[in-house]
C-alpha positions as CSV (number, residue, x, y, z in Angstrom):
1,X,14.7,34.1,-9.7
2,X,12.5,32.2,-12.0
3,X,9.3,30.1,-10.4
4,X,10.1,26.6,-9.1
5,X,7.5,23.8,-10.9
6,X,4.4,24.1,-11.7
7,X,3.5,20.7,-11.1
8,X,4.9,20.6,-7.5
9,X,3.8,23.9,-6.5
10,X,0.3,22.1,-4.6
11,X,1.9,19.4,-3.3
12,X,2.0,19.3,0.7
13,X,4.0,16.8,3.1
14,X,2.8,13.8,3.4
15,X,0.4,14.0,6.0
16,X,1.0,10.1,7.2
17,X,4.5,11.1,7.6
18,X,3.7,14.4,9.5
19,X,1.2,12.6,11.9
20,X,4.4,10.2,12.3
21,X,6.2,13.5,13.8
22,X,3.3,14.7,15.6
23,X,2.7,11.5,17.4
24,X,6.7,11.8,18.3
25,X,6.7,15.1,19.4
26,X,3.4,14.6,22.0
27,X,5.1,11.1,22.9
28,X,1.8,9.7,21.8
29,X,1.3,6.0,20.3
30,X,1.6,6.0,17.1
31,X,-1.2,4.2,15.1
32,X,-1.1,6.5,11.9
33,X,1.9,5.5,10.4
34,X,2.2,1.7,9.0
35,X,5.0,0.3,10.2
36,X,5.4,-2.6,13.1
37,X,6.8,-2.4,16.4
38,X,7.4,-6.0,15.9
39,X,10.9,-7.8,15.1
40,X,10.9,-8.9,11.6
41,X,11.0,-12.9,11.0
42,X,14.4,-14.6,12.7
43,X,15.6,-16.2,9.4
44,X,16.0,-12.6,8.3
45,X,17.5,-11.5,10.9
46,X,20.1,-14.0,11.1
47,X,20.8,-13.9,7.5
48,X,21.5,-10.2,7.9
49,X,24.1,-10.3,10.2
50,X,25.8,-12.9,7.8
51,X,25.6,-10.4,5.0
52,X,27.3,-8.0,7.1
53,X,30.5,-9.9,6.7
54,X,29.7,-10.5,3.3
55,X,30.5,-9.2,-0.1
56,X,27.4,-7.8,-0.3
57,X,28.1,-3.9,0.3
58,X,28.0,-2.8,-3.9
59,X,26.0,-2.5,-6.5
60,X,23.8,-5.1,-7.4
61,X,22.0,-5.8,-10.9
62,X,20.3,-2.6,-11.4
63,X,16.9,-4.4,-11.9
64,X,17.7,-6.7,-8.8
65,X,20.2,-9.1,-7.6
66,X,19.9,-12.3,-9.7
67,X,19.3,-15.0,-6.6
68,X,16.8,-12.6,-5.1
69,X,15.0,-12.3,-8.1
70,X,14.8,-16.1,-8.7
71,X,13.3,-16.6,-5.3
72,X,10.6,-13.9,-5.7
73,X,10.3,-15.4,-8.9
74,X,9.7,-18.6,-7.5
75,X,6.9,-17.3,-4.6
76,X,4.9,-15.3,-6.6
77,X,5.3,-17.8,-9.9
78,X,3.2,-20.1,-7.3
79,X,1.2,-17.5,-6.1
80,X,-0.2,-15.9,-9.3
81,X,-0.6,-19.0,-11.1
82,X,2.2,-18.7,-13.8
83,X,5.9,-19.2,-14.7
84,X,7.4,-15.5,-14.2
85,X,10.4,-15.2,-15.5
86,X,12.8,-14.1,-13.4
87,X,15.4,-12.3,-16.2
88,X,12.8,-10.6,-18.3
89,X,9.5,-9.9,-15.9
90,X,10.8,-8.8,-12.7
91,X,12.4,-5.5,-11.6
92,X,13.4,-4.8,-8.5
93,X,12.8,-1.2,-6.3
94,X,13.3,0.8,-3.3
95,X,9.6,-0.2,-1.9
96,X,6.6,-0.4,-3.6
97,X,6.6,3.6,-3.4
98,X,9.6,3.4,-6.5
99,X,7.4,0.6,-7.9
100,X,4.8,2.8,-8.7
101,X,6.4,5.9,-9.5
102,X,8.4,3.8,-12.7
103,X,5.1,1.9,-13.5
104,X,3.4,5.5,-13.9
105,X,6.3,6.6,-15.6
106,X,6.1,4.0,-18.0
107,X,3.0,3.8,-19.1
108,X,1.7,7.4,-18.9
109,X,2.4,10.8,-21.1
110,X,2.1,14.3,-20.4
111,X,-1.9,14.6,-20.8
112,X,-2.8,11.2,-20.6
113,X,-5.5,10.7,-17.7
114,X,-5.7,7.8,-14.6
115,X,-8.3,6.1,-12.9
116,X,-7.8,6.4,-9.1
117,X,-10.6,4.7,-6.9
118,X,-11.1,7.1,-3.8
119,X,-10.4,6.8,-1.0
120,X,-7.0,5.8,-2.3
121,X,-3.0,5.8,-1.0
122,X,-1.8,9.5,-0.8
123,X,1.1,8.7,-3.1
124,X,-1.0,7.8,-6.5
125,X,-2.8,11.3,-7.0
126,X,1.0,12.5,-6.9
127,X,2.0,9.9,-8.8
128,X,-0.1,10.9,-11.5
129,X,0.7,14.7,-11.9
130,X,4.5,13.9,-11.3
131,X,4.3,11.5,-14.7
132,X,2.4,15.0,-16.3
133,X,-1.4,12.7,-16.3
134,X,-4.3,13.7,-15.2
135,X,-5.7,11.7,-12.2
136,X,-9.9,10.7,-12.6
137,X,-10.9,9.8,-9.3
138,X,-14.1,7.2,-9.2
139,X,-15.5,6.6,-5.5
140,X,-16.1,4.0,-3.3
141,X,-18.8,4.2,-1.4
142,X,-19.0,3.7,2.5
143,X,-20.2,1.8,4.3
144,X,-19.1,-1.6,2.1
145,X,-16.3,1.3,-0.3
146,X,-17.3,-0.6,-3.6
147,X,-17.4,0.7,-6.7
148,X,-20.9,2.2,-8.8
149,X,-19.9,0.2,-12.2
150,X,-21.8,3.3,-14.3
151,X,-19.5,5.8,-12.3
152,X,-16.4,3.4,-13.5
153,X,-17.2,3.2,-17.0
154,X,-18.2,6.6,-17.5
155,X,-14.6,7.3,-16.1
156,X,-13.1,4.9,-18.8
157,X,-15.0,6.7,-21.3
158,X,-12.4,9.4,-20.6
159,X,-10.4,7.1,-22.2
160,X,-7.3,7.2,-19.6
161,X,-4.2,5.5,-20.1
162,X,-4.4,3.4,-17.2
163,X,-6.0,2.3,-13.4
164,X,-4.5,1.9,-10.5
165,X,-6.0,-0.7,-8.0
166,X,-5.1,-0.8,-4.1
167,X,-6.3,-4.3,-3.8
168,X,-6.6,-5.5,-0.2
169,X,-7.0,-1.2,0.1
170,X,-5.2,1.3,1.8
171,X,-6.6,3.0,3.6
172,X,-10.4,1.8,3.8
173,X,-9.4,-2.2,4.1
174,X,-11.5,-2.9,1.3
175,X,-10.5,-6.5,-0.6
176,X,-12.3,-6.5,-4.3
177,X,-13.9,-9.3,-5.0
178,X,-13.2,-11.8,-8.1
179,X,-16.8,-10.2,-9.7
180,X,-15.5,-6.7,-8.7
181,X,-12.1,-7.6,-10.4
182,X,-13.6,-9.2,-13.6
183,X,-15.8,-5.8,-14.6
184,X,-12.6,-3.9,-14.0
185,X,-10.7,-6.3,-16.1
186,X,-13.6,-5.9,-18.9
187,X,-13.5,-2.5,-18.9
188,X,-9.6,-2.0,-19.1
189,X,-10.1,-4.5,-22.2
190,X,-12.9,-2.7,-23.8
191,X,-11.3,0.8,-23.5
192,X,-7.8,-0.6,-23.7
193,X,-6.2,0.4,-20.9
194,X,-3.4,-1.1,-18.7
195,X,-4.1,-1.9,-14.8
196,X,-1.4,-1.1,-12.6
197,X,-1.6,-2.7,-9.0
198,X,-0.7,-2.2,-5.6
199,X,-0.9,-5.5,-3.7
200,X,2.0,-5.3,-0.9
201,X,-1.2,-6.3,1.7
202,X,-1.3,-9.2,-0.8
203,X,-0.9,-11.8,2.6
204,X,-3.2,-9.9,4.8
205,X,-6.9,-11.0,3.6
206,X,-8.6,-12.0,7.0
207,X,-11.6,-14.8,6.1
208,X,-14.2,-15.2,4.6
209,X,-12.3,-13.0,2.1
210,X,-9.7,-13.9,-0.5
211,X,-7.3,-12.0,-2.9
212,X,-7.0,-12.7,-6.6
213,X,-4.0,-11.1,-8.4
214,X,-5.6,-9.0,-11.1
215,X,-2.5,-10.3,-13.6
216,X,-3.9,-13.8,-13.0
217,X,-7.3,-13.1,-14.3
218,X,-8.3,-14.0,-18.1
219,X,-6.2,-11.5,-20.9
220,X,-5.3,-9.2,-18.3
221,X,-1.5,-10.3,-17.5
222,X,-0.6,-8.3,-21.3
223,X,-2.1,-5.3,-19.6
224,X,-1.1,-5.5,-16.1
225,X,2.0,-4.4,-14.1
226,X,1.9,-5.8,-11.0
227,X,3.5,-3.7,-7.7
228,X,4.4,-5.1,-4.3
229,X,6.5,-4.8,-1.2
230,X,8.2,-6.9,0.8
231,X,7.5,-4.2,3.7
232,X,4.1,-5.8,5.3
233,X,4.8,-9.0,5.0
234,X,8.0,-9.3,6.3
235,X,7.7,-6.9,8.8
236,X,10.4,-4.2,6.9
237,X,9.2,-1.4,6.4
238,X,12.3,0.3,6.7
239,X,14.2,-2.3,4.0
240,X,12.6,-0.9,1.0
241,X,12.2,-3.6,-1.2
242,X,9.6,-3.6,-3.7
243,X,9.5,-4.9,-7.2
244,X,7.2,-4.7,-10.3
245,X,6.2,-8.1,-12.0
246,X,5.2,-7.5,-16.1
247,X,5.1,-9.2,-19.3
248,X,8.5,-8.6,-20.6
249,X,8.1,-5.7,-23.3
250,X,6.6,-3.4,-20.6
251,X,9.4,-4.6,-17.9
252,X,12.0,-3.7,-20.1
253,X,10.7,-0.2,-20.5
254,X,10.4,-0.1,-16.1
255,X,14.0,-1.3,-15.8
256,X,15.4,1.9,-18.2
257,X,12.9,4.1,-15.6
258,X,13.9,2.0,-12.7
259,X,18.2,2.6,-13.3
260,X,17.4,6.7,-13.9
261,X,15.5,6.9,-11.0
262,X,17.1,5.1,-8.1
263,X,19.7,2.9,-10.1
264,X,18.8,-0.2,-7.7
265,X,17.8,-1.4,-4.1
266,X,20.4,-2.3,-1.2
267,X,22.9,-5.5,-1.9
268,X,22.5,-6.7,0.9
269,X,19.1,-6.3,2.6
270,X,18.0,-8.1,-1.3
271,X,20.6,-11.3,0.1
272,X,19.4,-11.2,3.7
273,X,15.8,-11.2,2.8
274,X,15.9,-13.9,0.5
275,X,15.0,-17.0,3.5
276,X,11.8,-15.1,3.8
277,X,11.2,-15.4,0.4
278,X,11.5,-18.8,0.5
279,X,9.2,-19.7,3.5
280,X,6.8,-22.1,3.5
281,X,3.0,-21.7,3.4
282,X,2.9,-22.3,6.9
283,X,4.6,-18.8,7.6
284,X,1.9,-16.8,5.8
285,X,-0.6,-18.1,7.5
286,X,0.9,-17.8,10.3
287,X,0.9,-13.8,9.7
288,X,-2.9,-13.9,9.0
289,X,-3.4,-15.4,12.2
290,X,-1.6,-12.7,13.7
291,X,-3.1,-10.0,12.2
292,X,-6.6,-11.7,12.6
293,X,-5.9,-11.7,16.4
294,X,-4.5,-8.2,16.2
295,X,-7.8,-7.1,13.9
296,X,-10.0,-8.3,16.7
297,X,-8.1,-7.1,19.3
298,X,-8.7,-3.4,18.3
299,X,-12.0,-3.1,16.8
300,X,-13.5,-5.3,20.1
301,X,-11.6,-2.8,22.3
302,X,-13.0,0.2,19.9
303,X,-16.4,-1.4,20.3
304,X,-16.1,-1.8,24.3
305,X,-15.5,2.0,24.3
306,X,-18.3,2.9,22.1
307,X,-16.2,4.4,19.3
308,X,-17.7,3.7,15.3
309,X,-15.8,2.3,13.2
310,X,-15.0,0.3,10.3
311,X,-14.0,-3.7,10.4
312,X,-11.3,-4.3,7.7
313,X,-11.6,-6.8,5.1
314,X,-7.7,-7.0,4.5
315,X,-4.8,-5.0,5.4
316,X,-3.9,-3.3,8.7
317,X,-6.3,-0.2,8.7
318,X,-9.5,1.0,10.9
319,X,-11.4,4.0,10.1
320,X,-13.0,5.6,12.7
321,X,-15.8,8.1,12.9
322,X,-15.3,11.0,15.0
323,X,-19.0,12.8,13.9
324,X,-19.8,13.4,17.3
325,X,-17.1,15.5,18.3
326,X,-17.9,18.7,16.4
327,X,-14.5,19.4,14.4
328,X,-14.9,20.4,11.3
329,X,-11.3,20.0,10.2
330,X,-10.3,16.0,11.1
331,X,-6.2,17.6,10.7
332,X,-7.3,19.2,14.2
333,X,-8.9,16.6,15.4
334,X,-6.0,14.3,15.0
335,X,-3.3,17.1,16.4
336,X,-5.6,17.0,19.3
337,X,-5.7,13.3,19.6
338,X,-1.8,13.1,19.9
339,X,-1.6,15.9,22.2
340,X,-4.6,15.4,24.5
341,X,-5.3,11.8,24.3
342,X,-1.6,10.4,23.0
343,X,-2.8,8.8,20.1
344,X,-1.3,9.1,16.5
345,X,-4.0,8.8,13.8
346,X,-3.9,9.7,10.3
347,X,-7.1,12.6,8.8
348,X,-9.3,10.7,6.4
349,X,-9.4,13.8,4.4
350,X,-5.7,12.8,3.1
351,X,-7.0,9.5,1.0
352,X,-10.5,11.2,-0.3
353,X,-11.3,12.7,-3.0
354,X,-14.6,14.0,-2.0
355,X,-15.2,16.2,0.9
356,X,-14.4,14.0,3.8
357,X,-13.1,15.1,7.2
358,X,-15.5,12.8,9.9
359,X,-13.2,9.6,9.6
360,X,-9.3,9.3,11.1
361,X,-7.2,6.3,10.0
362,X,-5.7,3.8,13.0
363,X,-3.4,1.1,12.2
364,X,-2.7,-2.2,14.8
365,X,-0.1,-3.6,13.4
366,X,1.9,-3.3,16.8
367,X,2.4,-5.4,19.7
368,X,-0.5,-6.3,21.7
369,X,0.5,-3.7,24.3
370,X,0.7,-1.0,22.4
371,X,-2.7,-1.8,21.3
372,X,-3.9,-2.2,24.7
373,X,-2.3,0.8,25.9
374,X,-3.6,2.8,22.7
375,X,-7.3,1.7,23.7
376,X,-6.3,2.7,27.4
377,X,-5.8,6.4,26.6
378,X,-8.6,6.3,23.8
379,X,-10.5,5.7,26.7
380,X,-10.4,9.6,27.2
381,X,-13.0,10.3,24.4
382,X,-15.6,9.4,26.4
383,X,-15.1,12.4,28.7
384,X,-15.3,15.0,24.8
């Protein structure tokens, strides 16, 4: 039989997902994969059990249902800090994961290169070779994960089609700041490249921090494709809804990627989610709150163990450093996590570039209970 793809043939599983299976199989709490044990907001709820009996259950619009794309139109127009149009700059996906895939897809050709900042999402470096590009990873450097500027530009002298920015990041909790956004935004301008972002932590920034869409900054929304999720914010992981927001000559190129790939999102989770979308600001900062109080929750129950850590600057994500235990593959030392301690955690070695295996990835968006009994049993690494 002939070889299968070349292109494929190094991929593994994703090893969030695996971790995910691990933790299930040791009946461990799971803290690697990012995904609430929480019930999503009541609005939503209630509206999806109206759908239910509603003629909601065909195709949408390929590129979104036309209400739902109004009201995201109308959220983010207020949010970003422009009139988005919801006909011609708005496409909507199966999660941000879709999002990205088509944004790739329509910006890159086989050969063309990508900035990825390391440590970075699993899915981008696949991303990248899937669309036939070449990824060029830059680093961020612990303890702070920003960015050397002469290591960035001497990546853009590569000339590459495009960068893609995690911005609040996943998985290092890293939010870049307006000064840090504006020498990315010269540089994409001075080597003309376009910015594609990933922002679905977008309501997660916990203070003194604060998130600036990179679209909204000066001459970068004709180069910018912006992705997001209704997953984190709303509490559905397991919706899928995403969407790309883009000037309207580089959306109607995602669209004809967007109907080949997955030809649209679900009728009627788009319908039942569309109260959320239309929440007040009293709801998002609501959320902070709660993931502010869930932040500190963890990282004072890591620090009352004695365990090192990073403190997030957005998002849901701790990184912990597990130095002291002598493994020299962090894979193991997660496996044994789950099946000793009955704790799910993700190897940091998954989102680095570089040769990283001392830092495991915890997430605490769960009840407080789960938390608390996650710091229970972590309590066991004292005795390694």
């Amino acid at each position: 039989m002939q070889p299968l793809s070349n292109r494929t043939a190094h991929f593994t599983d994703s090893v969030i997902r695996r971790m995910t299976r691990i933790s299930n199989q040791y009946g461990a709490v799971n803290l690697s994969q990012g995904f609430p044990d929480f019930d999503p907001p009541q609005a939503i709820l209630d509206r999806l059990a109206e759908v239910s009996h509603e003629d909601f259950h065909q195709y949408s619009i390929t590129w979104g249902a036309q209400n739902f794309r109004e009201a995201l139109a109308e959220k983010q127009s207020r949010l970003m800090g422009r009139q988005i149009d919801p006909n011609s700059e708005i496409v909507t996906t199966c999660g941000s994961t879709e999002a990205m895939m088509a944004a790739m897809m329509t910006v890159a050709n086989p050969g063309d290169k990508v900035i990825v900042f390391s440590p970075f999402y699993e899915n981008y470096g696949a991303d990248t070779i899937l669309s036939g590009a070449e990824p060029i990873y830059v680093p961020l450097h612990p303890p702070t994960f920003d960015f050397y500027v002469d290591e960035l530009e001497a990546a853009f002298k590569q000339h590459p089609k495009a960068l893609i920015l995690c911005n609040p990041s996943n998985p290092c909790g890293k939010v870049f700041t307006r000064a840090e956004l504006e020498i990315i935004a010269d540089l994409a301008k001075k080597y003309d490249a376009y910015v594609i972002t990933d922002e679905v932590y977008e309501h997660i920034v916990y203070a003194p921090y604060t998130h600036t869409y990179f679209a909204s900054l000066p001459g970068m929304w004709e180069r910018t494709i912006s992705c997001s999720s209704l997953s984190k914010t709303y509490s559905i992981t397991g919706w899928r809804l995403g969407y790309t927001i883009a000037p309207a000559e580089i959306t109607d190129r995602i669209k004809k990627v967007h109907d080949f790939l997955t030809v649209g999102a679900a009728a009627p989770l788009q319908e039942a989610v569309i109260p959320g979308l239309r929440f007040g600001q009293d709801y998002y900062d609501g959320l902070l709150q709660t993931y502010t109080h869930k932040r500190d929750l963890f990282v004072q129950g890591l620090d009352a163990i004695g365990l090192e850590h990073t403190t997030p600057q957005g998002a849901y994500y701790v990184l912990m450093d597990i130095s002291r235990y002598g493994y020299e593959s962090d894979l193991e030392f997660c496996e044994m996590l789950a099946r000793d301690v009955g704790v799910g955690a993700v190897p940091g070695s998954s989102f680095f570039r570089e040769d990283v295996n001392h830092l495991i990835r915890f997430h605490f968006a769960k009840k407080d209970e789960t938390l608390n009994e996650a710091l229970n049993r972590l309590e066991k690494l004292k005795k390694l």
